[in-house]
C-alpha positions as CSV (number, residue, x, y, z in Angstrom):
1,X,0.0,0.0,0.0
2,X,1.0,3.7,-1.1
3,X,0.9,6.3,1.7
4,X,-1.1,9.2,0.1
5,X,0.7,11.7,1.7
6,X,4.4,10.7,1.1
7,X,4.2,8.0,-1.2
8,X,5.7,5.8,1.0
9,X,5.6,2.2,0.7
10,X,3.9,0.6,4.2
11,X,2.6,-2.7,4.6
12,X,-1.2,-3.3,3.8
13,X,-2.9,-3.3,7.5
14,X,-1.2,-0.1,8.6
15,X,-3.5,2.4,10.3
16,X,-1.0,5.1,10.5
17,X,2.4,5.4,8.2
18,X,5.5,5.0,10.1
19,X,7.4,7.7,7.8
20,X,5.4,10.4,7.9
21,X,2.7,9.6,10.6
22,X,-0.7,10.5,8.9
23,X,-3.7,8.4,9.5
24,X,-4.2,5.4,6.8
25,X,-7.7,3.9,8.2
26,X,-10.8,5.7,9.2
27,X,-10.8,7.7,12.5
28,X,-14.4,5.9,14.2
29,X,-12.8,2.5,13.0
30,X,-9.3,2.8,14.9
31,X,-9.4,0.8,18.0
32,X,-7.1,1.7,21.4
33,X,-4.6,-0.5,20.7
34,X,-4.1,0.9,16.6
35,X,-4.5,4.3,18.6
36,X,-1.4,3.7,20.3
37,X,0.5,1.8,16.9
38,X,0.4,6.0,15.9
39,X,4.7,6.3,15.7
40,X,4.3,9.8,17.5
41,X,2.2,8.4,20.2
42,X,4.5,8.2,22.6
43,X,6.1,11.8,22.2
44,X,3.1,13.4,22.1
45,X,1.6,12.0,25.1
46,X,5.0,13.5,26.9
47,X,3.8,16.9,25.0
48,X,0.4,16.9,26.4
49,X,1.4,16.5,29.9
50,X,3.9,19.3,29.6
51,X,1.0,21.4,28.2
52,X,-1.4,20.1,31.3
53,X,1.7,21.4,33.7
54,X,1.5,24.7,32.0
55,X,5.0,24.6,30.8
56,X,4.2,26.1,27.3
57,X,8.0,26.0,25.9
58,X,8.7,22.7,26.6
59,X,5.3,21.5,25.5
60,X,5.5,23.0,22.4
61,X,8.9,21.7,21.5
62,X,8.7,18.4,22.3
63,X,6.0,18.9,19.3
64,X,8.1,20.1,16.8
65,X,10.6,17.9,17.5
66,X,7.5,15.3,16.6
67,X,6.7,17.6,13.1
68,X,10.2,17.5,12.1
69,X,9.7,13.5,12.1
70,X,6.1,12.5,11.2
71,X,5.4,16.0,9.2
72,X,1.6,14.6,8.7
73,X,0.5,13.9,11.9
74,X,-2.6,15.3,12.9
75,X,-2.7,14.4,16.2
76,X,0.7,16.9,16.6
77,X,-1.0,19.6,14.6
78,X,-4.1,19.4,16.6
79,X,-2.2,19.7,20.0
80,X,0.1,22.5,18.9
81,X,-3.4,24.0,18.7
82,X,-4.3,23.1,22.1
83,X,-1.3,24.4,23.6
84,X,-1.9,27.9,21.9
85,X,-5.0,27.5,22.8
86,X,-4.5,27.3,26.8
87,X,-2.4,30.3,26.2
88,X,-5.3,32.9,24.6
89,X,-3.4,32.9,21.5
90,X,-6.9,32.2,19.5
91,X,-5.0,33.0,15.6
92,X,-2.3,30.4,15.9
93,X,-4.4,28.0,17.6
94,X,-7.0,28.3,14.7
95,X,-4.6,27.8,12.1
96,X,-3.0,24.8,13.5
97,X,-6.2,23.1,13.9
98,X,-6.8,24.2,10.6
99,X,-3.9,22.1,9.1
100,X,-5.1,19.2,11.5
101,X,-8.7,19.1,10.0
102,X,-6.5,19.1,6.2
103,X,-5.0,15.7,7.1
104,X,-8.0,14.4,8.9
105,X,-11.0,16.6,7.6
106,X,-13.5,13.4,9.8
107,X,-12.3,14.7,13.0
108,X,-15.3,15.9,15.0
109,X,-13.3,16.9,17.9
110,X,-10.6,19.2,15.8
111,X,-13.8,20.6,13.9
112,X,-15.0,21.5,17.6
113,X,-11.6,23.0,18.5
114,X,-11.9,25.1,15.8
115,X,-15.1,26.5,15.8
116,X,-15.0,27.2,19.8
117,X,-11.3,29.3,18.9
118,X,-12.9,31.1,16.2
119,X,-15.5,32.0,18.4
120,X,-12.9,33.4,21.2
121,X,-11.7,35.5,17.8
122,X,-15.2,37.4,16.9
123,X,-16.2,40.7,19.0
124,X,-18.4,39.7,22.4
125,X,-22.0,41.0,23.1
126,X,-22.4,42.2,27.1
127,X,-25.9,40.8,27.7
128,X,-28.2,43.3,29.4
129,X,-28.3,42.8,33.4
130,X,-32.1,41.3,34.0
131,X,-33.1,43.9,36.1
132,X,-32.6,46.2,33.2
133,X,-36.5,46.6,31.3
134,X,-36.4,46.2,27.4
135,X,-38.6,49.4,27.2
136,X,-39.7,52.1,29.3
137,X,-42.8,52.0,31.0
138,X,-45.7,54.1,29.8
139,X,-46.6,57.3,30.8
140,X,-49.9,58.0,31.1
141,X,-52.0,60.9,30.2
142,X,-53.3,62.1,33.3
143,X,-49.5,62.5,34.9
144,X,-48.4,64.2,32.0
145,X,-50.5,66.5,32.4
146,X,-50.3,67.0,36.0
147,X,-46.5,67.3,35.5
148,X,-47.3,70.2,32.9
149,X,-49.1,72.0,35.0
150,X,-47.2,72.2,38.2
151,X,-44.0,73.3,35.8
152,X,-46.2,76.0,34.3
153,X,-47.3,77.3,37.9
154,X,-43.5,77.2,39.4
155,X,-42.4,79.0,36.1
156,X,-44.8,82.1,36.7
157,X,-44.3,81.9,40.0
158,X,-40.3,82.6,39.3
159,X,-41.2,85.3,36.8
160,X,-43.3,87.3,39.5
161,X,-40.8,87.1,41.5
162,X,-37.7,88.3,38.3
163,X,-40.0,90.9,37.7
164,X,-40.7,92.4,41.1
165,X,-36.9,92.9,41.7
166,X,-35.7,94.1,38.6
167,X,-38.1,96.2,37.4
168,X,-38.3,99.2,38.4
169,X,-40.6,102.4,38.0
170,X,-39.0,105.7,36.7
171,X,-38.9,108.1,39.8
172,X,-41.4,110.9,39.4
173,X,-41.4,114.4,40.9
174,X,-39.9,117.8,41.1
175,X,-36.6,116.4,42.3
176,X,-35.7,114.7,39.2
177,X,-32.9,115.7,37.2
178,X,-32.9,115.7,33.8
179,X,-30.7,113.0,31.6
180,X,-27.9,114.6,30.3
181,X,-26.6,114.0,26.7
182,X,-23.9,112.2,26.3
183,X,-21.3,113.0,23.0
184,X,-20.0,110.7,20.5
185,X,-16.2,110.1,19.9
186,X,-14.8,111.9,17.5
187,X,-14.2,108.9,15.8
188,X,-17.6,108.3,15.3
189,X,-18.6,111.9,14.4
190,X,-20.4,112.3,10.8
191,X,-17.8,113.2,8.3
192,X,-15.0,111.8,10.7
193,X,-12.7,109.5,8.5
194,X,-9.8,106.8,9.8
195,X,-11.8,106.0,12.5
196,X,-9.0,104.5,15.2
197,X,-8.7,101.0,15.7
198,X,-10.2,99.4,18.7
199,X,-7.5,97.9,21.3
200,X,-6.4,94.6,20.4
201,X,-7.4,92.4,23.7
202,X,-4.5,90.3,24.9
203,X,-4.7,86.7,25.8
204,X,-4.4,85.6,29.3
205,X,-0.7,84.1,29.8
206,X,-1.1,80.6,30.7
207,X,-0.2,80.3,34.6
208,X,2.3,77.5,35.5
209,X,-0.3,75.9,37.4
210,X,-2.7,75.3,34.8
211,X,-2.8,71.7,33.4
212,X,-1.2,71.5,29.4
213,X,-3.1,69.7,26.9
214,X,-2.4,65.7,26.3
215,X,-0.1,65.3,23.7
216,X,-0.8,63.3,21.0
217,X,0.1,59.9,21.5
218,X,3.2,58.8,18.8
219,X,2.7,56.1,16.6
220,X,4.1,52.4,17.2
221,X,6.1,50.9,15.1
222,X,4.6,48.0,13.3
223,X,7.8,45.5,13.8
224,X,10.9,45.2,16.0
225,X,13.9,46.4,15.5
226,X,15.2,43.3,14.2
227,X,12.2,42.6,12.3
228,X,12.5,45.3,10.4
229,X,16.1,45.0,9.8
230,X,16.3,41.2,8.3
231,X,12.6,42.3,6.1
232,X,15.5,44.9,5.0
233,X,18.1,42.4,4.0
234,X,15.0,39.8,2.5
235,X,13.9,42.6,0.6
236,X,16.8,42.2,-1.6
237,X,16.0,39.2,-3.3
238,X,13.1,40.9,-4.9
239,X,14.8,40.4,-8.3
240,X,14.2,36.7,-7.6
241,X,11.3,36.8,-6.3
242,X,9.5,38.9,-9.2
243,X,9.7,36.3,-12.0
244,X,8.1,34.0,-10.1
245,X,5.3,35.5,-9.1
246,X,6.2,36.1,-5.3
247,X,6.3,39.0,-3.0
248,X,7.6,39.3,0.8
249,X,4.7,39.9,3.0
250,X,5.9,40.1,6.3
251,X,8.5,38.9,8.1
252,X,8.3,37.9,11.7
253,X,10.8,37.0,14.9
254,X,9.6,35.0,17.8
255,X,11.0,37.0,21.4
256,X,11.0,33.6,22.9
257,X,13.4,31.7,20.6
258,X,14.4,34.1,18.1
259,X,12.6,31.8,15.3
260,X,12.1,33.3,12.2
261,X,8.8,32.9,9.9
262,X,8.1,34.5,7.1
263,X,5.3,34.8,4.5
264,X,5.5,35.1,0.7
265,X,2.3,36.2,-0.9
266,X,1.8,34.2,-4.4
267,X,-1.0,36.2,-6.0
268,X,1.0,36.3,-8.9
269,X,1.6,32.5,-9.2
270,X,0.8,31.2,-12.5
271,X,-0.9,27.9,-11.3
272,X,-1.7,26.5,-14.5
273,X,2.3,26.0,-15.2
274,X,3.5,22.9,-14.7
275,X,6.9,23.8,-12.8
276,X,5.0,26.3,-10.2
277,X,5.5,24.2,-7.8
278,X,9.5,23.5,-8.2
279,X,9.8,27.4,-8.7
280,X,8.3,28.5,-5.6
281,X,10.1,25.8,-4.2
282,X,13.8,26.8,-4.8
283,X,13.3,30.6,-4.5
284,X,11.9,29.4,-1.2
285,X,14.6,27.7,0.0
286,X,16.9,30.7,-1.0
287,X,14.9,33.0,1.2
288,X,15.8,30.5,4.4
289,X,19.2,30.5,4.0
290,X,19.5,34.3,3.8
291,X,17.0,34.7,6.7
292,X,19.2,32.3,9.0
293,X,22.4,33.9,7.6
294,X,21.2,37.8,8.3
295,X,19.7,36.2,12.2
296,X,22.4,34.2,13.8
297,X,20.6,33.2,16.7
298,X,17.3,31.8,15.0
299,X,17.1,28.0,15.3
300,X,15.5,27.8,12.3
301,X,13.6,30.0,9.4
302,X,10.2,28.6,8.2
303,X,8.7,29.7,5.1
304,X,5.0,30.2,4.6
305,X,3.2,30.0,0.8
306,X,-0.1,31.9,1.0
307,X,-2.0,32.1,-2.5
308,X,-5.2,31.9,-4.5
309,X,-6.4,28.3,-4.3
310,X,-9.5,26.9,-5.2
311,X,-11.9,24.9,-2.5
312,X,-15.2,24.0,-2.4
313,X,-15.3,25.4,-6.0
314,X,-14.4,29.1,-4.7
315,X,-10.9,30.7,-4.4
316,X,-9.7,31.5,-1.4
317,X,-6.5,33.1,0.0
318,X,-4.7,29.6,2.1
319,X,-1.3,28.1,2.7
320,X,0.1,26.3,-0.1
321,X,3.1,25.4,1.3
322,X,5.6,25.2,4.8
323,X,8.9,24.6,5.2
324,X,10.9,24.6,7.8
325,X,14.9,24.6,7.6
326,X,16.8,24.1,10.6
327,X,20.3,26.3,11.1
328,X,22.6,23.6,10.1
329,X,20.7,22.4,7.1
330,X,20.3,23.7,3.4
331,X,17.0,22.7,2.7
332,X,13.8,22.3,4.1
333,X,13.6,19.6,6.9
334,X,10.1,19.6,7.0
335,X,8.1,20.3,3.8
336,X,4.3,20.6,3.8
337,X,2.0,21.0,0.8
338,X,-1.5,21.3,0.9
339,X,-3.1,17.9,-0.3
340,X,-4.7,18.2,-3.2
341,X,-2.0,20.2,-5.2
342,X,0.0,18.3,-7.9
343,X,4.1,18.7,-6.7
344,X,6.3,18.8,-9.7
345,X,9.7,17.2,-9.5
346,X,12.7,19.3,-7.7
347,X,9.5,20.8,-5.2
348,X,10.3,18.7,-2.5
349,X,7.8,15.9,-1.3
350,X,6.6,15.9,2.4
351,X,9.2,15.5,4.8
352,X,10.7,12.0,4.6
């Protein structure tokens, strides 16, 4: 029998392929004992105890250390997901149960996963406390009116009062003088011309105790430092990127082991050539080994394909490919292409 997925000669009753670990029989068929004939079984459940300790790192190493062996396994995809999962990080989890549900789309339980971590990912809706009515109560005509009236009465009431204390009569009797007339400024005399300026008002100066206004907050940079610096270097393999149809979308640097990932955007792949595949494929691994030259301290570089790719008859922006090259290699040790996609010869199979 053919593995599928490395195309790998394994005897016929296999229910999992011993060179790349993906599943060969059907999931609700596997008994306990097949479970456990899985060749990553043993790692992982070391991985998954790590994760239940809450020592993330570890956890998540012992996994790639599976990946870089059985690059199909689902199981390890699907708990890479947990573990990002336990840790809020609702993206990365998503995406690695993602690539679990590609190698075994009749998993129930990573379809669950998945939806519950997209759920974490959409905007929440505070529910309204239930002492809180849907609608206020009506208001009925007879206090309304009542209400009208007493504001009426209190408003005349308040001009009586205005009017008694700031009116007042004009004094009458013998003992009144006479206004007298007061002159215009020359400046507003008919006939008068220029007339002068009025007296510019100054401004208050501010006092030192008064509070200054916020300043505006500067803008973050969107990468580190060293991000930014190795896009930099990356960015001059344009030239060899072009032809091809690729373009550098970002470039990223993991604080907690200095890993390096970056993404190529393939929208201008032509997909109906036969050698797109072994193109992408060599310009990739040239990308790696200038990525781990410019970052000494990175483990390893992995390379991320997104592009066009039709599913479910629609086209969709996914992951074509992932590779991963370790420091002291000089190609990919793992290689992953998205099933379904014919590899041309010189693109690398999965990882052996």
């Amino acid at each position: 029998m053919t593995c599928p997925h490395c195309y790998q000669q394994v005897p016929e009753d296999s229910a999992f392929c011993p060179q790349c670990g993906a599943r060969l029989a059907a999931l609700d068929t596997l008994t306990a004992m097949e479970v456990a004939d899985d060749p990553a079984y043993g790692a992982l459940a070391q991985a998954n105890l790590l994760r239940m300790r809450g020592e993330w790192k570890s956890a998540q190493e012992k996994v790639v250390s599976v990946l870089r062996e059985f690059s199909n396994s689902a199981m390890a995809h699907s708990l890479m997901g947990d573990i990002h999962a336990d840790q809020g990080l609702y993206e990365a989890a998503a995406q690695w149960y993602r690539m679990a549900l590609d190698l075994e789309p009749d998993n129930s339980a990573d379809a669950r996963k998945l939806a519950a971590a997209e759920a974490q990912l959409q905007p929440q809706q505070t529910p309204l406390p239930p002492d809180v009515p849907d609608a206020p109560p009506p208001i009925s005509l007879f206090r309304l009116a009542a209400v009208t009236s007493i504001v009426f009465l209190a408003a005349m009431i308040a001009m009586g009062f205005w009017f008694r204390h700031v009116y007042q009569p004009p004094p009458t009797g013998p003992f009144v003088a006479a206004p007298k007339s007061i002159a215009p400024p020359a400046s507003l005399k008919p006939g008068a011309s220029n007339p002068e300026p009025l007296p510019a008002i100054a401004e208050p100066a501010p006092s030192a105790s008064a509070p200054s206004a916020p300043a505006a907050p500067a803008s973050q940079p969107a990468h580190t430092a060293a991000e930014t610096a190795l896009a930099t270097q990356l960015a001059e393999m344009a030239p060899t990127l072009q032809p091809v149809g690729l373009r550098l979308s970002s470039v990223e640097i993991d604080p907690r082991d200095s890993r390096v990932a970056i993404t190529l955007d393939g929208s201008g792949v032509n997909g109906a050539a036969p050698d797109w595949t072994a193109r992408t494929y060599r310009v990739s691994v040239e990308l790696a080994q200038r990525a781990l030259k410019n970052s000494p301290e990175a483990p390893d570089a992995t390379v991320r394909l997104v592009m066009p790719l039709a599913r479910d008859k629609t086209v969709t922006q996914d992951v074509a490919f992932i590779g991963v090259m370790p420091r002291d290699g000089a190609d990919f040790a793992q290689r992953w292409w998205r099933p379904g996609l014919t590899v041309a010869p010189g693109a690398g199979a999965a990882a052996p």
